[in-house]
C-alpha positions as CSV (number, residue, x, y, z in Angstrom):
1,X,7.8,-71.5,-87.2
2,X,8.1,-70.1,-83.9
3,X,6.6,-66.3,-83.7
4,X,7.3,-64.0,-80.8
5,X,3.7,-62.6,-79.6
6,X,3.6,-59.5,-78.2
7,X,3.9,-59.8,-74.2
8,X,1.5,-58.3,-71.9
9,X,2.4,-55.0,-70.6
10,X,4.2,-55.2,-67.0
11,X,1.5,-54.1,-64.1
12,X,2.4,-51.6,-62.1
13,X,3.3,-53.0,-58.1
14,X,0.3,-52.9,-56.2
15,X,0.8,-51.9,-52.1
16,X,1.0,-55.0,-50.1
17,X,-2.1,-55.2,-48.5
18,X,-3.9,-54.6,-52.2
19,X,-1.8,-57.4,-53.4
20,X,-2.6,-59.7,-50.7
21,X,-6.7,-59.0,-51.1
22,X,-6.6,-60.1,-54.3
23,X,-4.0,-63.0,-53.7
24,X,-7.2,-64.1,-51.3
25,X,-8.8,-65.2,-54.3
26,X,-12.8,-66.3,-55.1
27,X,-13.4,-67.5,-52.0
28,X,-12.0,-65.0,-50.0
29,X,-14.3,-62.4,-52.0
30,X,-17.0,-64.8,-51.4
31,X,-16.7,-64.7,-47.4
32,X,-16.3,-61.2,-47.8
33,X,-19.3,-60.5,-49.7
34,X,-21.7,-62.9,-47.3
35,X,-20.3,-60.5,-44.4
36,X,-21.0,-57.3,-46.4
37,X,-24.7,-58.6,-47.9
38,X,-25.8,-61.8,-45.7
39,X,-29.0,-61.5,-47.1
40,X,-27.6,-62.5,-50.7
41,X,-27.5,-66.0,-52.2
42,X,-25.0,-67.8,-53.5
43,X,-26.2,-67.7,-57.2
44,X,-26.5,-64.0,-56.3
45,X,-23.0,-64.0,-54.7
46,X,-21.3,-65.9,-58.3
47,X,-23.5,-63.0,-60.3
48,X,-21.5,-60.6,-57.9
49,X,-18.2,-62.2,-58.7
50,X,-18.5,-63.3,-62.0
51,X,-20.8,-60.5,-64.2
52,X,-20.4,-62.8,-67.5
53,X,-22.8,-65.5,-66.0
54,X,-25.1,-62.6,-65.4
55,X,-27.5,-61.3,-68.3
56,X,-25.2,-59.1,-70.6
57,X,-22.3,-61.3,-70.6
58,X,-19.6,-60.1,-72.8
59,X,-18.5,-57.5,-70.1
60,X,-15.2,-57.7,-68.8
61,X,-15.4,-59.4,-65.5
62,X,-14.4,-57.8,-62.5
63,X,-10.7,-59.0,-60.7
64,X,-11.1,-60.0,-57.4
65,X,-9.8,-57.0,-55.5
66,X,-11.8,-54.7,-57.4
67,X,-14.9,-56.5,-56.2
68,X,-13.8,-56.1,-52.3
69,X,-13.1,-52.4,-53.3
70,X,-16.9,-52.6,-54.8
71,X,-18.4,-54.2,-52.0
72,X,-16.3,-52.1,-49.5
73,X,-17.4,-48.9,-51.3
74,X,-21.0,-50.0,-51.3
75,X,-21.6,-51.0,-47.7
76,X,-19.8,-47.9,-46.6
77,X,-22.5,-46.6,-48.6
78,X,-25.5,-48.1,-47.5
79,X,-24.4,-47.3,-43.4
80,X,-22.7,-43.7,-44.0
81,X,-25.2,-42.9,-41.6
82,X,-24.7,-45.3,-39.2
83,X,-20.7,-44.2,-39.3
84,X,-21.1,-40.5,-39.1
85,X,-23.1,-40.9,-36.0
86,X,-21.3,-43.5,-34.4
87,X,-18.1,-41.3,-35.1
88,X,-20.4,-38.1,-33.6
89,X,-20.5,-39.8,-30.6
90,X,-17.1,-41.4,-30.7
91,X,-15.8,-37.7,-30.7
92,X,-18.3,-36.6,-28.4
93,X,-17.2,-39.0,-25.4
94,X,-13.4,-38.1,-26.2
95,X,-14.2,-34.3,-25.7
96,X,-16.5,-35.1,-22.5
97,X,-13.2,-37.2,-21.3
98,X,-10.7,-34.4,-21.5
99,X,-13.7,-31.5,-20.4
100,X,-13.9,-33.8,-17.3
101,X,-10.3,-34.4,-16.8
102,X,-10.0,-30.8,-16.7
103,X,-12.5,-29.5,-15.0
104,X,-11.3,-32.1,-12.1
105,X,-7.9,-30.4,-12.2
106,X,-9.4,-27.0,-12.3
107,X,-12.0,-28.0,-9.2
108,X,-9.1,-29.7,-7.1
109,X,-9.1,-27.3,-4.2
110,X,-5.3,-29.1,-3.1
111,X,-4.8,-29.9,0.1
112,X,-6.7,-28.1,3.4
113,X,-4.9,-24.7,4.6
114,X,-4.2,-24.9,8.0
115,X,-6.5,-23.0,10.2
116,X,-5.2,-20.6,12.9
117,X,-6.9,-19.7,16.0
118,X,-6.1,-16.6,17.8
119,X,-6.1,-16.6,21.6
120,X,-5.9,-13.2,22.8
121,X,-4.7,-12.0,26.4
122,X,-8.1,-11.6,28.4
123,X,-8.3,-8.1,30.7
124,X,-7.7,-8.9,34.5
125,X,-11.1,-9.2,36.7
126,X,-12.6,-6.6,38.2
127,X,-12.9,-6.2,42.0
128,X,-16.4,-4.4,42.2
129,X,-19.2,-6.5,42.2
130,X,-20.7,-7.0,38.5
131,X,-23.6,-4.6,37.5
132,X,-27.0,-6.0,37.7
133,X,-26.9,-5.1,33.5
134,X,-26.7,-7.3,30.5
135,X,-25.2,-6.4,27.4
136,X,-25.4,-7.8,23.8
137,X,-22.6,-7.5,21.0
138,X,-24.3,-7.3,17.6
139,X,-22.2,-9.1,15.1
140,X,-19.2,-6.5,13.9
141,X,-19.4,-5.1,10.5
142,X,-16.3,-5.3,7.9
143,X,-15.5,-4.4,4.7
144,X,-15.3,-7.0,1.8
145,X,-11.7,-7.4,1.7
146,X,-11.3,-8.2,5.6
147,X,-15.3,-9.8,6.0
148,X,-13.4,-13.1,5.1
149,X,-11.5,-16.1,6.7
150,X,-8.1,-15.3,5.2
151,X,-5.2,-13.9,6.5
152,X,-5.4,-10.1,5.0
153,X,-2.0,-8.4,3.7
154,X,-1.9,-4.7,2.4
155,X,1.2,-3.9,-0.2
156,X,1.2,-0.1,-1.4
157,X,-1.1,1.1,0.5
158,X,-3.9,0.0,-1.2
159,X,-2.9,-3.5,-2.7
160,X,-4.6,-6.4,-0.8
161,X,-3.6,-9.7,-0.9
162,X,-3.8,-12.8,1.4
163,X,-1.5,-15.1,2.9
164,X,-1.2,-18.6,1.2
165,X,-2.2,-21.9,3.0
166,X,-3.1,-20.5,6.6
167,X,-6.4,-19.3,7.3
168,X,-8.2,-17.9,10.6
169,X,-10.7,-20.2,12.3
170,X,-14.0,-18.3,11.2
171,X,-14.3,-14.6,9.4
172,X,-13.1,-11.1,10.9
173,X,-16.3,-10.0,12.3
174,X,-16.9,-13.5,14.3
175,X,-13.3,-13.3,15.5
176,X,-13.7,-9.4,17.1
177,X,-17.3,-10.3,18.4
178,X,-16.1,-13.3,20.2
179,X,-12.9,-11.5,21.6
180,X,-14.8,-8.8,23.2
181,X,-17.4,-11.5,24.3
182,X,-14.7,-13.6,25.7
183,X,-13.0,-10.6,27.6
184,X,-16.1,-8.5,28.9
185,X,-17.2,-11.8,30.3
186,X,-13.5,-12.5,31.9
187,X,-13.7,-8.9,33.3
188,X,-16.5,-9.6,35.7
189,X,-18.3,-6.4,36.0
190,X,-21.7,-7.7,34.1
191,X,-24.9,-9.7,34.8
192,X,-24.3,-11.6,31.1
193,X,-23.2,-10.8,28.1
194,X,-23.8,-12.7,25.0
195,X,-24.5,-12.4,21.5
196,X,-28.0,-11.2,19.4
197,X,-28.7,-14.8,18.9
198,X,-29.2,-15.8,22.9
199,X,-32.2,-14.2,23.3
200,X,-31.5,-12.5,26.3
201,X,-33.2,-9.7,27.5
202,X,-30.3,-6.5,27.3
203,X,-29.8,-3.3,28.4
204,X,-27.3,-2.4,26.1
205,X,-26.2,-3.2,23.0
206,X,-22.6,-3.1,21.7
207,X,-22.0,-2.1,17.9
208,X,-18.7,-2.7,16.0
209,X,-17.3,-1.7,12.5
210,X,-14.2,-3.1,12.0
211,X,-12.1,-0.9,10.1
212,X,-9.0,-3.1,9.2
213,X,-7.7,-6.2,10.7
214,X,-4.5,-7.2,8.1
215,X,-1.1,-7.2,8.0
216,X,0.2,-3.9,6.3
217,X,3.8,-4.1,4.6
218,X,5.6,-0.7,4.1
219,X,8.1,-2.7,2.0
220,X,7.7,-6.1,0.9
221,X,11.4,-7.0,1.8
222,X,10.8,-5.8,5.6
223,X,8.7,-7.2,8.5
224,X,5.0,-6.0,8.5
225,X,2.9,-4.8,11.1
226,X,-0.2,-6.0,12.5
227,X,-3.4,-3.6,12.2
228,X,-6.5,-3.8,14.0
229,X,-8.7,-0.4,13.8
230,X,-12.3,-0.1,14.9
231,X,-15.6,2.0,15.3
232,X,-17.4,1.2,18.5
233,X,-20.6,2.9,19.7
234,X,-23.1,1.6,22.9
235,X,-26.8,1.7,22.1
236,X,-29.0,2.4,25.2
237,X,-31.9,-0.1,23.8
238,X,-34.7,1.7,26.4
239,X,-34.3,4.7,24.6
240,X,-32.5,4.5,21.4
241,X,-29.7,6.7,22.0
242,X,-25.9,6.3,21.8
243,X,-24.3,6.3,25.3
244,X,-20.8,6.9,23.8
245,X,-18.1,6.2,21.3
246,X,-14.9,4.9,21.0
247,X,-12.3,4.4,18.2
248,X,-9.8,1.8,18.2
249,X,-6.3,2.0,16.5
250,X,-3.6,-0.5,17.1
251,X,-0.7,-1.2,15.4
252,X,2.6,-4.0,16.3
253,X,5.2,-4.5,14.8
254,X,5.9,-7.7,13.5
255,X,9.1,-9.7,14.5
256,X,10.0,-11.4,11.5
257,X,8.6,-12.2,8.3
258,X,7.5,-15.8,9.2
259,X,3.9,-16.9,9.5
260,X,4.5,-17.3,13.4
261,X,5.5,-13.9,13.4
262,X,2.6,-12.6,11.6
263,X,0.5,-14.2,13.7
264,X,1.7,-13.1,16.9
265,X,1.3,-9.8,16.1
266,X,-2.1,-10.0,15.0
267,X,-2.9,-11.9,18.4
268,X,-0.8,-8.8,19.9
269,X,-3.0,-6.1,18.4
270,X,-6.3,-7.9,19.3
271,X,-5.0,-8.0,22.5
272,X,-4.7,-4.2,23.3
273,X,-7.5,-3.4,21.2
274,X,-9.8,-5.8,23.9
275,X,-7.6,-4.3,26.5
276,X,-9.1,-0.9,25.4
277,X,-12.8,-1.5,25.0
278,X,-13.6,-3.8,28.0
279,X,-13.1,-0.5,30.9
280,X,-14.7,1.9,28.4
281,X,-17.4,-0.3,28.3
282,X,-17.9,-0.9,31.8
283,X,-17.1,2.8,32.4
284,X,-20.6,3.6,30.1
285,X,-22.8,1.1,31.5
286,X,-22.7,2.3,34.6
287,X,-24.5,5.4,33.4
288,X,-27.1,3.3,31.7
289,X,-30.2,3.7,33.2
């Protein structure tokens, strides 16, 4: 007589790759247990795989994918700390990698601006012969906002900004102190003239505080104009005493709103200042004694 025994209850579907660690079998387990504990033998290795040969048998016998879980579980275990601080510095280099890729977007300068050198018209020779003086030109003063190599550009009376990718050749105050160098020297009417650094022995000494030297915009949509304003005084260096003083205050208009227009008028304004200090200068030195 045939009975009908009671059939196993279904298991429930496993995920694939569960399913296919423990289609792997014993000796799959086996390989993976000699890479997880190499030290282990293989009688240890069939205790590990097979509890009921072990002392205690009786106990339900582990399948084969529970023991990978096991062993996975347990050498996680045993190098947790070897993980978290690999990981540390996994994370670590990432962050360095993107801190440096930034930075080196944020320290790219771009590309050169161009620099612009201003070549002023020089004050015609004089026909007297030159007097047997020397002068020296101190290096001018500025404030911060023109004691710079960019091109300076007022808005609103009192907003300054400066003009993208052009540049002058060297600062404000080097600019003025080699113009009236350069033009007292084409004039003719001195022994020598240099600057504090030549170490040349001077009668006089020419000071300079250069007031403004920028571009000033009474509206942004129309054409600026070119300002160059400055304090001069002559120093009698026997004595001391100031031989005289002279203000400077030019202004050109600009003729267009282009860069080549702005520049030109700057060049047009340090022109006529130069044009105004070099005979006042000459004028005071001849009462230099």
């Amino acid at each position: 007589m045939t009975t009908n025994a009671a059939l196993p209850p279904l298991r429930p579907e496993r995920p694939f790759l569960w399913r296919l660690a423990a289609a792997m079998g014993r000796s799959s387990s086996l390989a993976l247990l000699r890479l997880f504990r190499p030290d282990s033998h293989e009688a240890q290795l069939d205790r590990h795989l097979k509890p009921e040969l072990a002392e205690g048998a009786g106990q339900p016998s582990l399948s084969d994918d529970q023991i990978i879980l096991k062993l996975c579980w347990n050498w996680l275990m045993e190098h947790r700390f070897r993980i978290f601080t690999l990981s540390f510095l996994l994370f670590g280099l990432v962050v360095s990698l993107f801190s440096f890729y930034g930075c080196a977007s944020v320290l790219d300068p771009g590309p050169a601006p161009t620099r612009v050198q201003l070549n002023p018209d020089m004050p015609a020779r004089v026909a007297a012969a030159p007097f047997a003086k020397q002068l020296v030109v101190a290096l001018p003063v500025a404030g911060r906002d023109i004691d710079t190599d960019s091109i300076a550009l007022i808005f609103n009376q009192r907003e300054v900004r400066y003009l993208s990718g052009m540049r002058w050749t060297g600062t404000v105050p080097y600019i003025v102190q080699r113009g009236l160098m350069d033009a007292l020297e084409a004039s003719g009417g001195l022994k020598g003239v240099a600057d504090e650094g030549a170490g040349i022995s001077a009668n006089v000494k020419l000071l300079c505080d250069v007031r403004q030297f920028a571009l000033r915009y009474a509206d942004e949509k129309a054409a600026p104009s070119a300002e160059f304003a400055a304090s001069l005084k002559l120093v009698n260096l026997n004595n001391g005493l100031v031989l005289s003083a002279k203000n400077l205050d030019i202004s050109v208009p600009a003729g267009g709103r282009d860069n080549a227009a702005l520049i030109k008028a700057m060049e047009q304004a340090l022109s006529q200042g130069l044009a105004q200090a070099t005979p006042w200068v000459l004028e005071n030195m001849k009462r230099t004694k």
